[in-house]
C-alpha positions as CSV (number, residue, x, y, z in Angstrom):
1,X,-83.7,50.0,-2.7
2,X,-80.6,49.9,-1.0
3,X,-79.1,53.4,0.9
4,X,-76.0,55.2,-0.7
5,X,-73.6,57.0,1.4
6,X,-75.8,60.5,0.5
7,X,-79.1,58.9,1.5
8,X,-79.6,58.1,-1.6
9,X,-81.2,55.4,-2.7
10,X,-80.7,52.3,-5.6
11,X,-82.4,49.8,-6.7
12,X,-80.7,46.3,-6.4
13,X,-79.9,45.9,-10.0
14,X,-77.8,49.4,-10.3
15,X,-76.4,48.1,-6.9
16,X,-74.9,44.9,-8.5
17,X,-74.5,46.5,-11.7
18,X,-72.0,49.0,-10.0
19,X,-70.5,46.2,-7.9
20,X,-69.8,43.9,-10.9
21,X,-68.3,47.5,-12.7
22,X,-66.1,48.1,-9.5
23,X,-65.1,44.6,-9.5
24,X,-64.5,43.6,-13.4
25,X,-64.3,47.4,-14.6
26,X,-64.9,45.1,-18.3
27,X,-68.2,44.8,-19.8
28,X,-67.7,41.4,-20.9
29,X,-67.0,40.2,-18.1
30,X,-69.9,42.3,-16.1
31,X,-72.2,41.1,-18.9
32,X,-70.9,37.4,-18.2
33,X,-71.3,37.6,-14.7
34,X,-75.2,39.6,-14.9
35,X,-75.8,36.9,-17.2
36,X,-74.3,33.9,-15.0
37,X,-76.1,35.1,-11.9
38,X,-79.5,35.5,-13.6
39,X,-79.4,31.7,-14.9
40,X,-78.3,30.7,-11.2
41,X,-81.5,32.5,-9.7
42,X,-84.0,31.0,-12.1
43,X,-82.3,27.8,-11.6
44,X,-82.3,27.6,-7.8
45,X,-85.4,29.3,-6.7
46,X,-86.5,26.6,-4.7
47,X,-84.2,28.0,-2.2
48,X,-86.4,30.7,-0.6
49,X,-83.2,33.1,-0.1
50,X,-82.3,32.5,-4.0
51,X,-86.3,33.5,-4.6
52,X,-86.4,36.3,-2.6
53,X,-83.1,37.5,-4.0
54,X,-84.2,37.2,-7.8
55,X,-87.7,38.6,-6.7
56,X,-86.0,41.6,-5.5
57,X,-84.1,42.0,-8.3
58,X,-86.8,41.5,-11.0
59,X,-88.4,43.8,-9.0
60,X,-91.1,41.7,-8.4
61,X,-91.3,42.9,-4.2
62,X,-91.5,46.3,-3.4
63,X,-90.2,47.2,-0.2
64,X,-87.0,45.7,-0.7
65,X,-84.9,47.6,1.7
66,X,-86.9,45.9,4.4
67,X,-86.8,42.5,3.5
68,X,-83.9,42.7,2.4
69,X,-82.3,43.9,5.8
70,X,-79.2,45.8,4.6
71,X,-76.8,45.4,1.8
72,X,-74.8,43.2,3.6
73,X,-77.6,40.6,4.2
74,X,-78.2,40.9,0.1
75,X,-74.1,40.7,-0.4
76,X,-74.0,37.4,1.6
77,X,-77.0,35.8,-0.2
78,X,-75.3,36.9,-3.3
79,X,-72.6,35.0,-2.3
80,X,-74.3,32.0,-1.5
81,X,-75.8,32.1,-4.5
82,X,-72.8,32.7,-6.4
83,X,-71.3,29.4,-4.6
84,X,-74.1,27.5,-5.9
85,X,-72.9,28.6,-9.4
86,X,-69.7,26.2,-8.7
């Protein structure tokens, strides 16, 4: 979960869904890129920022805010990940 400017809080997938929306604004393309990102974490989860990542995201770790660090930790392992993709 991941704080919003109102203290409230998101989960990491409505976090990159409205990232991807602010980024694409299509659904095709936000669909494309969900689906992109999704292959790349299954693929490289032998990397154990890749695993945590996708582990967050399937929501298979609770506590994510804290492992997580801050959205800018997740934003830059995204990115990484996202690199790998190339």
């Amino acid at each position: 979960m991941f704080q919003k400017a109102g203290s409230e809080r998101e989960e990491l997938g409505e976090f990159l869904y409205l990232y991807l929306q602010r980024r694409f604004g299509v659904e095709n393309m936000i669909v494309e890129w969900a689906y992109n990102l999704h292959d790349a974490c299954a693929r490289y989860t032998h990397d154990p920022r890749v695993a945590l990542f996708y582990a967050i995201l399937q929501k298979e770790v609770r506590g994510a805010k804290f492992m997580c660090g801050s959205v800018c930790d997740c934003y830059m392992c995204l990115c990484g990940i996202l690199k790998l993709c190339k």
